[in-house]
CHARMM internal coordinates of N, CA and C (Angstrom, degrees):
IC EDIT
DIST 1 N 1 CA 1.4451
DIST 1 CA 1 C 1.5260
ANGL 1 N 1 CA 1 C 107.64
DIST 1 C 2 N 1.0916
ANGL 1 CA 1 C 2 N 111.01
DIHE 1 N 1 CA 1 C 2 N 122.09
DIST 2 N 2 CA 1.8447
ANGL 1 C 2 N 2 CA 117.79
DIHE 1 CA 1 C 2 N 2 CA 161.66
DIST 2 CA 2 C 1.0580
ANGL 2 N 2 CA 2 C 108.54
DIHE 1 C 2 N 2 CA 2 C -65.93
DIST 2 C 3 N 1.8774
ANGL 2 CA 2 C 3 N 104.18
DIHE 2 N 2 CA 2 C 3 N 164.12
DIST 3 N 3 CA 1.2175
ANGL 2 C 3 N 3 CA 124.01
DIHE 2 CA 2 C 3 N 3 CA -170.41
DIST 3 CA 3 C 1.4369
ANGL 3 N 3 CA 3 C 91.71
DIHE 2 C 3 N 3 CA 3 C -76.04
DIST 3 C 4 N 1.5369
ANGL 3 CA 3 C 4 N 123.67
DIHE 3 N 3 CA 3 C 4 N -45.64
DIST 4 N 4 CA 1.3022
ANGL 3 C 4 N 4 CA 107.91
DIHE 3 CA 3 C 4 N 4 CA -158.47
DIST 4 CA 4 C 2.1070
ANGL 4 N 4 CA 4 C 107.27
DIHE 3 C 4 N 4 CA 4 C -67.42
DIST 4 C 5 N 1.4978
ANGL 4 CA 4 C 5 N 115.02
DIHE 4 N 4 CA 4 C 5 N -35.84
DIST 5 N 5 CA 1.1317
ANGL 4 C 5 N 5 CA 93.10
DIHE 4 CA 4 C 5 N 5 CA 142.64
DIST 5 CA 5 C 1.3368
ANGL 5 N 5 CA 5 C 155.05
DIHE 4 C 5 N 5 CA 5 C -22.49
DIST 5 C 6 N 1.1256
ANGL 5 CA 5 C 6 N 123.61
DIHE 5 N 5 CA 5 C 6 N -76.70
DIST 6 N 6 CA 1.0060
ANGL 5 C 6 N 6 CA 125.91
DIHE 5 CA 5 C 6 N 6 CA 161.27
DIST 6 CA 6 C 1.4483
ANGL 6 N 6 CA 6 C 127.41
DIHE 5 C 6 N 6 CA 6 C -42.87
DIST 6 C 7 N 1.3900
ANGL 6 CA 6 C 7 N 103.41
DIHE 6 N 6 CA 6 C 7 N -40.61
DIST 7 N 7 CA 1.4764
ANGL 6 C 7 N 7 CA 104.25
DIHE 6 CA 6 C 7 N 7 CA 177.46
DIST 7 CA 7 C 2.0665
ANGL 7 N 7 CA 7 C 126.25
DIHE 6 C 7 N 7 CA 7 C -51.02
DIST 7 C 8 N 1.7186
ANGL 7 CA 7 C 8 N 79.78
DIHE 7 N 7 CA 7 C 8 N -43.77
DIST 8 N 8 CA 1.6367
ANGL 7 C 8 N 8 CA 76.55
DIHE 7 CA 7 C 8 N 8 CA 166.47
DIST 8 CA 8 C 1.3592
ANGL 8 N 8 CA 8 C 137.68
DIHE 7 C 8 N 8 CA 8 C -108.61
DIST 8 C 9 N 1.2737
ANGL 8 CA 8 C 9 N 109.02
DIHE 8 N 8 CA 8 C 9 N 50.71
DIST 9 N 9 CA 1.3644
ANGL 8 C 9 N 9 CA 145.65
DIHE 8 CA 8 C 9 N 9 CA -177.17
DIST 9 CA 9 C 1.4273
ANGL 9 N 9 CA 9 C 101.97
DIHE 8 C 9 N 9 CA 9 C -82.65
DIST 9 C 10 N 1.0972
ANGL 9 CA 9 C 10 N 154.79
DIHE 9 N 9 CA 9 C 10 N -167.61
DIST 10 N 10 CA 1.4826
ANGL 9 C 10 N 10 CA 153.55
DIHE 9 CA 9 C 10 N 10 CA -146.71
DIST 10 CA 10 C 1.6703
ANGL 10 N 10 CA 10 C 83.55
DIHE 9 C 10 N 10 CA 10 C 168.81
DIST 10 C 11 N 1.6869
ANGL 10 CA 10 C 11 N 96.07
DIHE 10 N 10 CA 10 C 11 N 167.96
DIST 11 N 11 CA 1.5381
ANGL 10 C 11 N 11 CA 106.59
DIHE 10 CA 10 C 11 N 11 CA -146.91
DIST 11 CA 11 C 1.5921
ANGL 11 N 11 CA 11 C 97.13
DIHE 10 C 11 N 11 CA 11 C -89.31
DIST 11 C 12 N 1.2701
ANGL 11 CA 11 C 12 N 126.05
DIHE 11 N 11 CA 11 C 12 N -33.57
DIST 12 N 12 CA 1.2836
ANGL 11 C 12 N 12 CA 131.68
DIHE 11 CA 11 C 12 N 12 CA 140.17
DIST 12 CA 12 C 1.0878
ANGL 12 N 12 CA 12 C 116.75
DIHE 11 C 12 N 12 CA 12 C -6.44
DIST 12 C 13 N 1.0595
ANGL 12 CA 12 C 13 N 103.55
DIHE 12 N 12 CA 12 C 13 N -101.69
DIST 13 N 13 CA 1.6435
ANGL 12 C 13 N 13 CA 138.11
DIHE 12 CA 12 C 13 N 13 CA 159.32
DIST 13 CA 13 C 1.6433
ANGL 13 N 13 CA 13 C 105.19
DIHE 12 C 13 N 13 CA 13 C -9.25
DIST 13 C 14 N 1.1183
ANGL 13 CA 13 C 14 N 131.06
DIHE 13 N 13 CA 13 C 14 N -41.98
DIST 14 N 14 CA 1.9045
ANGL 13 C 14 N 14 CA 134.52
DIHE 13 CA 13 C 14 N 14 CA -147.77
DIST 14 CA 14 C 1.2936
ANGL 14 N 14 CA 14 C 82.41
DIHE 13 C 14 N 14 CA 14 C -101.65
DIST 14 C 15 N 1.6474
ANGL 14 CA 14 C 15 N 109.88
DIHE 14 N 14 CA 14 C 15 N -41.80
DIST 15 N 15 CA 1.8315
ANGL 14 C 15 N 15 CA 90.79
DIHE 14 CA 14 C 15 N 15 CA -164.74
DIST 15 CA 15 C 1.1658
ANGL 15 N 15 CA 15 C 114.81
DIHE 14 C 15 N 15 CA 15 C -73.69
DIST 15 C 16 N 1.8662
ANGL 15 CA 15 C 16 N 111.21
DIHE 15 N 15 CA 15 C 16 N -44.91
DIST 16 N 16 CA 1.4819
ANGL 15 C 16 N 16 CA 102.59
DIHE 15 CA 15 C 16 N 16 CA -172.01
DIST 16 CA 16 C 1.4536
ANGL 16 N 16 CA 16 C 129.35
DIHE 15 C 16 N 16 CA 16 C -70.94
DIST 16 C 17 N 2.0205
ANGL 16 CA 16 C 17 N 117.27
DIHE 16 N 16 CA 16 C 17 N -0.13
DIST 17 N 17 CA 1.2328
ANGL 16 C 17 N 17 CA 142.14
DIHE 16 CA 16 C 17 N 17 CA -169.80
DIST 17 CA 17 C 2.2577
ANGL 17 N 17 CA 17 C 81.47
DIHE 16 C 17 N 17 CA 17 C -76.58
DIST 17 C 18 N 1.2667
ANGL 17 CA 17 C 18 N 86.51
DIHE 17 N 17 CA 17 C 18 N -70.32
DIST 18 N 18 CA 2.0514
ANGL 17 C 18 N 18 CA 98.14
DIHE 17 CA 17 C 18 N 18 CA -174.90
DIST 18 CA 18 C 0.9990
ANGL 18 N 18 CA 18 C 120.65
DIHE 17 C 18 N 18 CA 18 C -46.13
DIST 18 C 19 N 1.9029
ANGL 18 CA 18 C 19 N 121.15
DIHE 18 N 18 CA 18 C 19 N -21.74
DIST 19 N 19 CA 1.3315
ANGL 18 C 19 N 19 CA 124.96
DIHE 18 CA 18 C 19 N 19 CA 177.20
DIST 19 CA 19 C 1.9247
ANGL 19 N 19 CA 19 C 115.60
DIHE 18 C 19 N 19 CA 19 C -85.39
DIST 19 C 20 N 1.2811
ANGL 19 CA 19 C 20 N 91.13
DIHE 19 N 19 CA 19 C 20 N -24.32
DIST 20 N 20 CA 1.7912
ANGL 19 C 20 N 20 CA 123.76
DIHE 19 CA 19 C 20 N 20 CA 178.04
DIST 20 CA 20 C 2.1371
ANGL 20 N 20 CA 20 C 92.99
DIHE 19 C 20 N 20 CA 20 C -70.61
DIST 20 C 21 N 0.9293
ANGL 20 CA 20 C 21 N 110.56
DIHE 20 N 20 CA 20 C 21 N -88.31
DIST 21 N 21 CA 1.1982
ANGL 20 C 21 N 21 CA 112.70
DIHE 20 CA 20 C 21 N 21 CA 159.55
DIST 21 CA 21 C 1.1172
ANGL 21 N 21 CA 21 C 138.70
DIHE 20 C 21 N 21 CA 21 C 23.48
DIST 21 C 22 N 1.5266
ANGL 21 CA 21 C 22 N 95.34
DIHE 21 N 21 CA 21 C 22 N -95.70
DIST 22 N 22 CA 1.6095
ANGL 21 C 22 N 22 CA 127.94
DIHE 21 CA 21 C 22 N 22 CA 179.08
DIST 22 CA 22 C 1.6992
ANGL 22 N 22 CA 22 C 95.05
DIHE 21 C 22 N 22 CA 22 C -62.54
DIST 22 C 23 N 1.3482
ANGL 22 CA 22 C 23 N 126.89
DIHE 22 N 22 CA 22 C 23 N -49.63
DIST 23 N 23 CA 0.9546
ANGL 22 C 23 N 23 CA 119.80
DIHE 22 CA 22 C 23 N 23 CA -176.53
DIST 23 CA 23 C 1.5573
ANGL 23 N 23 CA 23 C 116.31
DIHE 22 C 23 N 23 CA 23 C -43.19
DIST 23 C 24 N 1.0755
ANGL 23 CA 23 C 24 N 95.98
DIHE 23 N 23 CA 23 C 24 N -53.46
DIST 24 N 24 CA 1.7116
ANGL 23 C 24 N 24 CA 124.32
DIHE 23 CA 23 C 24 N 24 CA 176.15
DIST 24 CA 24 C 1.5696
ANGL 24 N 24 CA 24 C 114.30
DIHE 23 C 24 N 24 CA 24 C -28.98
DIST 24 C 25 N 1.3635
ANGL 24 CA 24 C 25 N 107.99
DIHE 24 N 24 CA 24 C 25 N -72.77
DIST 25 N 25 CA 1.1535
ANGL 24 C 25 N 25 CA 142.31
DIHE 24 CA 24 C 25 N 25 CA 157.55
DIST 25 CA 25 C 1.2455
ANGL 25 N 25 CA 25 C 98.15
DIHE 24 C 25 N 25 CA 25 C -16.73
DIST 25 C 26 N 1.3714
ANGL 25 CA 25 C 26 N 111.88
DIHE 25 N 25 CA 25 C 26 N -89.75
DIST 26 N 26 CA 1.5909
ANGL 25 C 26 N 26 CA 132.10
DIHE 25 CA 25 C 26 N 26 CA -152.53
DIST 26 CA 26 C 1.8255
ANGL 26 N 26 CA 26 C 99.83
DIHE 25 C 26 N 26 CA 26 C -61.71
DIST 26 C 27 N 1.0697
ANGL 26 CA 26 C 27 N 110.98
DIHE 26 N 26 CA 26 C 27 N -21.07
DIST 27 N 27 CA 1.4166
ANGL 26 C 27 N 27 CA 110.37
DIHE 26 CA 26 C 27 N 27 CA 173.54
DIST 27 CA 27 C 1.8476
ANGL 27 N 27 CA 27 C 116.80
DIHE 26 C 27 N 27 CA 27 C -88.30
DIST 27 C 28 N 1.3560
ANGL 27 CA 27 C 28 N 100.49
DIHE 27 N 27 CA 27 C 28 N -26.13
DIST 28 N 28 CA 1.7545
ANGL 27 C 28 N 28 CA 94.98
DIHE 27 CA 27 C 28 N 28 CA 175.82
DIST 28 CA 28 C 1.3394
ANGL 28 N 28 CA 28 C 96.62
DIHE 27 C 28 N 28 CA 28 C -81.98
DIST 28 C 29 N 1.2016
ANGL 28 CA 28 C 29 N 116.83
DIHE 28 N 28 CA 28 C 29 N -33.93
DIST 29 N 29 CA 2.0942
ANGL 28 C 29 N 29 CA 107.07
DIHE 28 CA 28 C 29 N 29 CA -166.52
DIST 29 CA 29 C 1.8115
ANGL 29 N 29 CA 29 C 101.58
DIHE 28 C 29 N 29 CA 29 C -59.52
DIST 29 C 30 N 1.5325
ANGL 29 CA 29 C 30 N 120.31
DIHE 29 N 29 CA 29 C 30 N -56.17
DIST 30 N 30 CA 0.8306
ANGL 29 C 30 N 30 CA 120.46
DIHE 29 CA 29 C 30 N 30 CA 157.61
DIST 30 CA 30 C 1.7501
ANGL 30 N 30 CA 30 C 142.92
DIHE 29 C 30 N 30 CA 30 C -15.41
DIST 30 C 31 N 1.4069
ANGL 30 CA 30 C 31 N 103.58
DIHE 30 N 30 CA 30 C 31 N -62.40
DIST 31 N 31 CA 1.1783
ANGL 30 C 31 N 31 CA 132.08
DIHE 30 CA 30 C 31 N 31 CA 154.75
DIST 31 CA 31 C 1.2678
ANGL 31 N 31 CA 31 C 120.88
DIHE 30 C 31 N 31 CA 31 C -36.31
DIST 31 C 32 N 1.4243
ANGL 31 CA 31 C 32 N 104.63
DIHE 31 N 31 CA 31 C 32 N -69.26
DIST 32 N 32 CA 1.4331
ANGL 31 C 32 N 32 CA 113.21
DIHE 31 CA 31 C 32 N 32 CA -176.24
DIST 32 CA 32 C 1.8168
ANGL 32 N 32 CA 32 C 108.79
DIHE 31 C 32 N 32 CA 32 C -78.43
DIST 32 C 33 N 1.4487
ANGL 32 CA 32 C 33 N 120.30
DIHE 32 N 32 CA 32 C 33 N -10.03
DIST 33 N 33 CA 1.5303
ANGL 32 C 33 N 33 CA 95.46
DIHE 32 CA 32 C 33 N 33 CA 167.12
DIST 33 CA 33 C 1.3529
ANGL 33 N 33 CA 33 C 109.96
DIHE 32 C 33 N 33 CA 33 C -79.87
DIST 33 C 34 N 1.0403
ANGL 33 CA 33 C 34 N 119.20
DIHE 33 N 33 CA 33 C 34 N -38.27
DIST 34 N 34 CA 1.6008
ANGL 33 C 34 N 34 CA 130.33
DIHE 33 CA 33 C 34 N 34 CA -178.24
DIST 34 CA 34 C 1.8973
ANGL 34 N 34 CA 34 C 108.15
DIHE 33 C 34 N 34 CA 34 C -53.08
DIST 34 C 35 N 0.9695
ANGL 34 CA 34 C 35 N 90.69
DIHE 34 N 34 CA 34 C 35 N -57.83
DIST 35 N 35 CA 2.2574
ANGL 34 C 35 N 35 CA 82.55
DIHE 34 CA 34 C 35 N 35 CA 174.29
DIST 35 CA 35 C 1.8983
ANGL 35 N 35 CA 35 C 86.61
DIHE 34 C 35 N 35 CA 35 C -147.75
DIST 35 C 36 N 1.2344
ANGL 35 CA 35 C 36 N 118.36
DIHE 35 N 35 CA 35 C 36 N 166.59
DIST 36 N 36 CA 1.4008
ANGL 35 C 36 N 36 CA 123.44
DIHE 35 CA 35 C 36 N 36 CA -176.67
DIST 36 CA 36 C 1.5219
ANGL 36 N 36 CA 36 C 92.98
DIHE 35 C 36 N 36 CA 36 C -93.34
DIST 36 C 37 N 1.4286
ANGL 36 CA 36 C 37 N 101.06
DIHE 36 N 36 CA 36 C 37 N 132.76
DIST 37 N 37 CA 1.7008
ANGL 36 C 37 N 37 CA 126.21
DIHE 36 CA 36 C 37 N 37 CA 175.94
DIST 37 CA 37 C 1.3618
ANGL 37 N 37 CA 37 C 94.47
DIHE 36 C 37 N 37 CA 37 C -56.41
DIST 37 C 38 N 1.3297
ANGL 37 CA 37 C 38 N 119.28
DIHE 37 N 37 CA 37 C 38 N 171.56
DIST 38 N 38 CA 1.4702
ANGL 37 C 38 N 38 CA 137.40
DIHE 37 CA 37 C 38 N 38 CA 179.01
DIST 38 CA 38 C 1.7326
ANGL 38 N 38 CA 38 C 104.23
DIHE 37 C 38 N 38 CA 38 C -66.71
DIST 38 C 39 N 1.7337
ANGL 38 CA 38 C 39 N 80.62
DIHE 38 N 38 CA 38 C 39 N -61.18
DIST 39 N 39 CA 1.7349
ANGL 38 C 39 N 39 CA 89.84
DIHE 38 CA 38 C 39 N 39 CA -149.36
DIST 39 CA 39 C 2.4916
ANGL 39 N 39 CA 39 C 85.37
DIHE 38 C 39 N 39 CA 39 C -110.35
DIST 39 C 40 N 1.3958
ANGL 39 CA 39 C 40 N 117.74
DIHE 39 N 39 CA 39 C 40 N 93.66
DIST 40 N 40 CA 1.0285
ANGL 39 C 40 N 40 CA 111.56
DIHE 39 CA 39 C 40 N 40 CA -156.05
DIST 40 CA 40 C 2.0509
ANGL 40 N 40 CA 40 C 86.58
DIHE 39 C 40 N 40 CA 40 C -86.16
DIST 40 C 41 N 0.9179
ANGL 40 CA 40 C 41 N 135.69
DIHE 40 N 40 CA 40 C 41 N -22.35
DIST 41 N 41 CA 1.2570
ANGL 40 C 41 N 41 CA 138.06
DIHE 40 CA 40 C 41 N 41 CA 146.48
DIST 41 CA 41 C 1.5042
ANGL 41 N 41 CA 41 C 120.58
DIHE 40 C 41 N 41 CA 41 C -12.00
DIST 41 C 42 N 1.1092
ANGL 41 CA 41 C 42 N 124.31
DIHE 41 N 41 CA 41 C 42 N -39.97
DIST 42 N 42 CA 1.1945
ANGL 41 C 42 N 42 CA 147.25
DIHE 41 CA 41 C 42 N 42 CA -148.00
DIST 42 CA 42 C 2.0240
ANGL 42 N 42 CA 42 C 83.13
DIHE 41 C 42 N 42 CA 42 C -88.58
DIST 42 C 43 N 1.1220
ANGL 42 CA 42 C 43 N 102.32
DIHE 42 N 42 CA 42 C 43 N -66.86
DIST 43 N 43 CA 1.6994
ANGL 42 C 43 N 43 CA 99.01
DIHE 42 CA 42 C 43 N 43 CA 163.02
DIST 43 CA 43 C 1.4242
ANGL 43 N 43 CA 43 C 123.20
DIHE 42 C 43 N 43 CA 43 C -25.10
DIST 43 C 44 N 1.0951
ANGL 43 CA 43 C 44 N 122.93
DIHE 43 N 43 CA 43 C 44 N -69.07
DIST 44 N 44 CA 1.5599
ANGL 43 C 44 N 44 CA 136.79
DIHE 43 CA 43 C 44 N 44 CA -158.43
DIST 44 CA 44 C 1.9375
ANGL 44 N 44 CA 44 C 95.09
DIHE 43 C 44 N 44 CA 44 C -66.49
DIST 44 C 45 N 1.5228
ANGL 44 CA 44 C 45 N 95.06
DIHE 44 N 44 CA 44 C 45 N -51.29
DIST 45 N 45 CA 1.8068
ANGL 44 C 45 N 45 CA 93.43
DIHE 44 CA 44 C 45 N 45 CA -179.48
DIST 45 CA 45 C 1.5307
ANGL 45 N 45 CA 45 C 100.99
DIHE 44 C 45 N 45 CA 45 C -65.80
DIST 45 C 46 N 1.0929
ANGL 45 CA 45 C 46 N 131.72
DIHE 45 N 45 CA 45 C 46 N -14.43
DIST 46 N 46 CA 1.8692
ANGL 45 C 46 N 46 CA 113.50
DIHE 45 CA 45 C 46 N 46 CA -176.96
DIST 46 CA 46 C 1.5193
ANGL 46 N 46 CA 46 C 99.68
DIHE 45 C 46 N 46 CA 46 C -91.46
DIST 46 C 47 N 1.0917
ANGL 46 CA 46 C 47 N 125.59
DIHE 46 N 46 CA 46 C 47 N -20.09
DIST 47 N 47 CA 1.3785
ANGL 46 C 47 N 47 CA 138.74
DIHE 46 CA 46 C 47 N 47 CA 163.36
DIST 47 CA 47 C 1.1555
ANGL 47 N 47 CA 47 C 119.10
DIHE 46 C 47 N 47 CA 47 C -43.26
DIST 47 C 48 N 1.5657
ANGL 47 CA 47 C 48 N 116.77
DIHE 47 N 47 CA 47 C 48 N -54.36
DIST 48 N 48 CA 1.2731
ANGL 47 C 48 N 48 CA 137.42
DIHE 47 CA 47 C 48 N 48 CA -174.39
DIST 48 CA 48 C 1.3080
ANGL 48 N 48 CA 48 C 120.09
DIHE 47 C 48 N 48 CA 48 C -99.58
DIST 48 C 49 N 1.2353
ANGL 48 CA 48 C 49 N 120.41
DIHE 48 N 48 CA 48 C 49 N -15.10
DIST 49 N 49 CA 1.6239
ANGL 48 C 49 N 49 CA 124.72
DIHE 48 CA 48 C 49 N 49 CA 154.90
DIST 49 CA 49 C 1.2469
ANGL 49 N 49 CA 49 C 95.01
DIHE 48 C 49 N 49 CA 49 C -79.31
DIST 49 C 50 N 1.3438
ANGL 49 CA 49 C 50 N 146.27
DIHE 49 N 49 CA 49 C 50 N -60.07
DIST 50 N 50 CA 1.5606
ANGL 49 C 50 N 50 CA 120.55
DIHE 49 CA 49 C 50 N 50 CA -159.12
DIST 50 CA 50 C 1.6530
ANGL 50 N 50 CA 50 C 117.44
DIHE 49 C 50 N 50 CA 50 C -66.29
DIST 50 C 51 N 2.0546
ANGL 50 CA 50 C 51 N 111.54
DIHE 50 N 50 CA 50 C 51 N -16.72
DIST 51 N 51 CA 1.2505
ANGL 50 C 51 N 51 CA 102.62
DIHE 50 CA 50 C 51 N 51 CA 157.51
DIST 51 CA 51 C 1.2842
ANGL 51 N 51 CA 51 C 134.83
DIHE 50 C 51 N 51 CA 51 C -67.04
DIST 51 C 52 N 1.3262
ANGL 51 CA 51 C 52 N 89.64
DIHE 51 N 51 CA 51 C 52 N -35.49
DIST 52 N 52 CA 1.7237
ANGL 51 C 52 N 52 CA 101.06
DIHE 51 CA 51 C 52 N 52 CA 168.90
DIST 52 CA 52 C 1.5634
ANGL 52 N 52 CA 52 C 117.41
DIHE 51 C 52 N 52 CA 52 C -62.58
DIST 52 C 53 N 0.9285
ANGL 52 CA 52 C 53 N 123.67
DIHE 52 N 52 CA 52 C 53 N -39.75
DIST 53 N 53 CA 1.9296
ANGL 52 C 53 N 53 CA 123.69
DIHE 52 CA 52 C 53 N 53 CA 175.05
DIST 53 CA 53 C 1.6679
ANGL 53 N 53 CA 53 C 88.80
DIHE 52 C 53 N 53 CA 53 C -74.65
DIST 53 C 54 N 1.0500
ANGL 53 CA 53 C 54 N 149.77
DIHE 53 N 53 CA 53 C 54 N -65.53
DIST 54 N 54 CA 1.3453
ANGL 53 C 54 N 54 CA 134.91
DIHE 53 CA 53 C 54 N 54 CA -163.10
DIST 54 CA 54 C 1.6611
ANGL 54 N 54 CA 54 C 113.72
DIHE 53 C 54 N 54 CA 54 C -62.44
DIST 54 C 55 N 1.1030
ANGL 54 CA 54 C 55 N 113.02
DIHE 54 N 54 CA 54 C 55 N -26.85
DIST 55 N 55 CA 1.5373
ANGL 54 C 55 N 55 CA 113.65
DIHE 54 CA 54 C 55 N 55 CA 175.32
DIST 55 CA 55 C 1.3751
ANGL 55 N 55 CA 55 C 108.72
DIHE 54 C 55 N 55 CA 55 C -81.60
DIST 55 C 56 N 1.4659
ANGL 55 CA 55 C 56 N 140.29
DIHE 55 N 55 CA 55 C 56 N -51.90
DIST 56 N 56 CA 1.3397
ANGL 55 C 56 N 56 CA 131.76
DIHE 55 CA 55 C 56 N 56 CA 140.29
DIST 56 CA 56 C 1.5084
ANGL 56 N 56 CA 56 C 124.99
DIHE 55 C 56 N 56 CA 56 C -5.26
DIST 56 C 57 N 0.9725
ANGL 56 CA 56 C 57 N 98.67
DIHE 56 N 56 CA 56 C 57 N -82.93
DIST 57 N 57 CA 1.9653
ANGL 56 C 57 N 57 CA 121.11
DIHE 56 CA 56 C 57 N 57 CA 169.78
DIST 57 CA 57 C 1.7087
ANGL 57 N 57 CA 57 C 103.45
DIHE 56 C 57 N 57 CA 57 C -41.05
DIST 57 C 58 N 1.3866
ANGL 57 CA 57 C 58 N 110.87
DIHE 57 N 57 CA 57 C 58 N -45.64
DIST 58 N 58 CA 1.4300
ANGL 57 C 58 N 58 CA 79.71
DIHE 57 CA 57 C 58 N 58 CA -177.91
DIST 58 CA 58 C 2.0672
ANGL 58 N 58 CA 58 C 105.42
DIHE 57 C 58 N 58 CA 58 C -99.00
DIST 58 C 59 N 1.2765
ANGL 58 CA 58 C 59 N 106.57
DIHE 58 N 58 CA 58 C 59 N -1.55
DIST 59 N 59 CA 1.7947
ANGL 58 C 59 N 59 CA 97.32
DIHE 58 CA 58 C 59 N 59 CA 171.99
DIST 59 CA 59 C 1.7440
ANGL 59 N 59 CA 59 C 100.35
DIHE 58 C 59 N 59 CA 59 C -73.77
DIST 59 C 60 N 1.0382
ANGL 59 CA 59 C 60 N 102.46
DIHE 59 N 59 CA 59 C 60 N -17.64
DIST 60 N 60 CA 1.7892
ANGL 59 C 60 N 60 CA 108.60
DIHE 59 CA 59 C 60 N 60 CA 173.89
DIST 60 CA 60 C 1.4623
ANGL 60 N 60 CA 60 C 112.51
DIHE 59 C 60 N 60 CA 60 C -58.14
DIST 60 C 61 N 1.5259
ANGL 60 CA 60 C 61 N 105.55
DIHE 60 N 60 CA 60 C 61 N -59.36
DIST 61 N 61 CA 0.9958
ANGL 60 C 61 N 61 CA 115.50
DIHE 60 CA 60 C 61 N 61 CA -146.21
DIST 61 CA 61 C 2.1478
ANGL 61 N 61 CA 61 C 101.65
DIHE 60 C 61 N 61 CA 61 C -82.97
DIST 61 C 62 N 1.8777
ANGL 61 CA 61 C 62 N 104.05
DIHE 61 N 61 CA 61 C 62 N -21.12
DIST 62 N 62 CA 1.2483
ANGL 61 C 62 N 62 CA 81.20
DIHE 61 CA 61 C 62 N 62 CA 170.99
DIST 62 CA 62 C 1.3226
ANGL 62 N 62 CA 62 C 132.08
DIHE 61 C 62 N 62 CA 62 C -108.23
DIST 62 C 63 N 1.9177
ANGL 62 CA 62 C 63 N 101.50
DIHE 62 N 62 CA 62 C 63 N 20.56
DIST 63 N 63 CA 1.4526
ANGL 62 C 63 N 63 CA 112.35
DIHE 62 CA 62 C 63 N 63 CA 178.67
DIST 63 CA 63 C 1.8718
ANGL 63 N 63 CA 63 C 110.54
DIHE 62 C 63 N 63 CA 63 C -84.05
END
COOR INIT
IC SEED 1 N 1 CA 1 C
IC BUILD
């Protein structure tokens, strides 16, 4: 997901993207203790999209 994505996302929108996410997350970490994922990369970028939707969410939240 792009920033500019994200950008026009609505506040709605940011949380239930971060709740989608995290889920995400919590399912590759998983994954990868159990046998190593292919592409373990794939971690670090869900990492960094969910900073990116939380930093959004909060320039949202103090405009």
């Amino acid at each position: 997901m792009k920033n500019a994505e994200i950008n026009k996302l609505g506040v709605a929108e940011l949380t239930q993207q971060i709740v989608v996410e995290q889920e995400n997350l919590s399912r590759l970490k998983l994954a990868h203790a159990i046998s190593p994922i292919e592409n373990p990369m794939r971690i670090r970028e869900t990492r960094k999209l969910i900073a990116r939707l939380e930093t959004a969410l909060s320039a949202q939240a103090k405009a």
